[in-house]
N, C-alpha and C positions, 0 to 999 in steps of 0.2 A: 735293171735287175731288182732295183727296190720296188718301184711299181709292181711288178710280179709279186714280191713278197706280200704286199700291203694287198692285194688284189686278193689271194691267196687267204690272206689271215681273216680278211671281209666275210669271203665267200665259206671260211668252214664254222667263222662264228654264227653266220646267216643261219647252214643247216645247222648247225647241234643247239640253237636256241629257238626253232622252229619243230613244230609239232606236226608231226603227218598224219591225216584222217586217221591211222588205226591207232596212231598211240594215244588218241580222245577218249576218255573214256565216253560210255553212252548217256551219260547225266548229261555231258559237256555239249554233247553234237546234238542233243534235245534242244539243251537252252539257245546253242548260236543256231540253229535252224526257226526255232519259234522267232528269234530276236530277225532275222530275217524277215522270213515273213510280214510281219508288222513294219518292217522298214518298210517295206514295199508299197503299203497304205500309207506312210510317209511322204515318199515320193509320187504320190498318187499313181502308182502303179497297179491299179485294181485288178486288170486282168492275172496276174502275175500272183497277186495276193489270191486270187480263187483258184488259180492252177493249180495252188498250193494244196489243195483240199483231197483229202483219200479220198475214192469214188470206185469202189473194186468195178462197177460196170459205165460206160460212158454212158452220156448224158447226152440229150437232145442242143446241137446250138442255141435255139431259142431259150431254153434254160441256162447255158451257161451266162448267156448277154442279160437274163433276169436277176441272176446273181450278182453282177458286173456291176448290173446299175445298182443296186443294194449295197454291194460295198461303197460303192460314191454315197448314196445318199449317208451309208453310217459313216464316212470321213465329214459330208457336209453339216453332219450334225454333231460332230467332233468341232468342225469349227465355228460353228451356232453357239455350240454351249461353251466352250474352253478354249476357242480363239485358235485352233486347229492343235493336232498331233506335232509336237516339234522333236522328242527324243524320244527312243526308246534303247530301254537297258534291260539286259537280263540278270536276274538277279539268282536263278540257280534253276535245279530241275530236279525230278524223281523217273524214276525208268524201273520199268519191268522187264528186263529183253526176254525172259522164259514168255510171258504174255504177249511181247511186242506192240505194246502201250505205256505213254510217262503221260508228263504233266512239266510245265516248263512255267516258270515267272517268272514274267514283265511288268519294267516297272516305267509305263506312259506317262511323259510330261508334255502339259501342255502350252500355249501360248499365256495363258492366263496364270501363269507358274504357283501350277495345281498340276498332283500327282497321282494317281490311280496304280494299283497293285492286280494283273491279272494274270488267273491263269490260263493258259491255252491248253488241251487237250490234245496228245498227240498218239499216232501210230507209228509204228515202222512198218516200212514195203518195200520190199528189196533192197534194206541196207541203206534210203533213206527217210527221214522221221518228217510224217504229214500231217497238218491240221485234221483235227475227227472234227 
C-alpha cells in the first residue's frame, strides 16, 4: 500500500511541475525550438537541422543534399575555427504571433571555450516555429 502511495505522490508531483506545449508561452517554444535546432548541428545532424527550414513550396532533392552539404561544411568550419560546436543554450526570444514571426537567442560555446551570441530568425507554421 505504501508503494501505491509513494508511486501516486511521484506521479502527480511529475504532472503539476510539468508544463504542457499550450501552457508555453510563444516566447518560450521559440527559444526551445531554435535551441533545438542548433542541437541538431551539434550532433551532426544536418539533415535534420535543414528540415528545420520554412520552405512554403518544396524543393528539388538535389537542392536539399546542397544544403546538407553546406550545413557540414559551416559545422566543419565551426570546428576549424573554435574547435567544434560543444553547447548550445538559449537565452530567451521575442515573438510576434499576430505576424507569425520572433527571433530566439542562442548562446554557442565552443571547443575553444569561446562563446558567440546568435540570433536565429523564426516563423510559425501550423502551430510549430521554423528557421526563416
Amino acid at each position: 500500500m505504501k508503494k501505491i502511495l509513494y508511486i501516486a505522490i511521484a506521479l502527480f508531483a511529475l504532472v503539476s511541475c510539468s508544463k504542457s506545449a499550450s501552457e508555453l508561452k510563444p516566447d518560450e517554444m521559440a527559444s526551445r525550438a531554435a535551441k533545438l535546432y542548433y542541437e541538431n548541428l551539434l550532433h551532426g545532424k544536418c539533415e535534420a537541422y535543414i528540415d528545420g527550414f520554412y520552405r512554403p513550396d518544396s524543393i528539388p532533392e538535389s537542392y536539399r543534399e546542397q544544403l546538407i552539404v553546406s550545413a557540414k561544411q559551416y559545422v566543419g568550419q565551426m570546428k576549424k575555427d573554435h574547435q567544434g560546436l560543444v553547447s548550445v543554450e538559449a537565452v530567451g526570444a521575442r515573438t510576434d504571433t499576430a505576424k507569425h514571426v520572433g527571433e530566439a537567442y542562442l548562446l554557442l560555446g565552443f571547443g575553444d571555450k569561446t562563446k558567440e551570441e546568435v540570433v536565429v530568425p523564426l516563423v510559425l507554421h501550423d502551430g510549430c516555429w521554423m528557421l526563416r
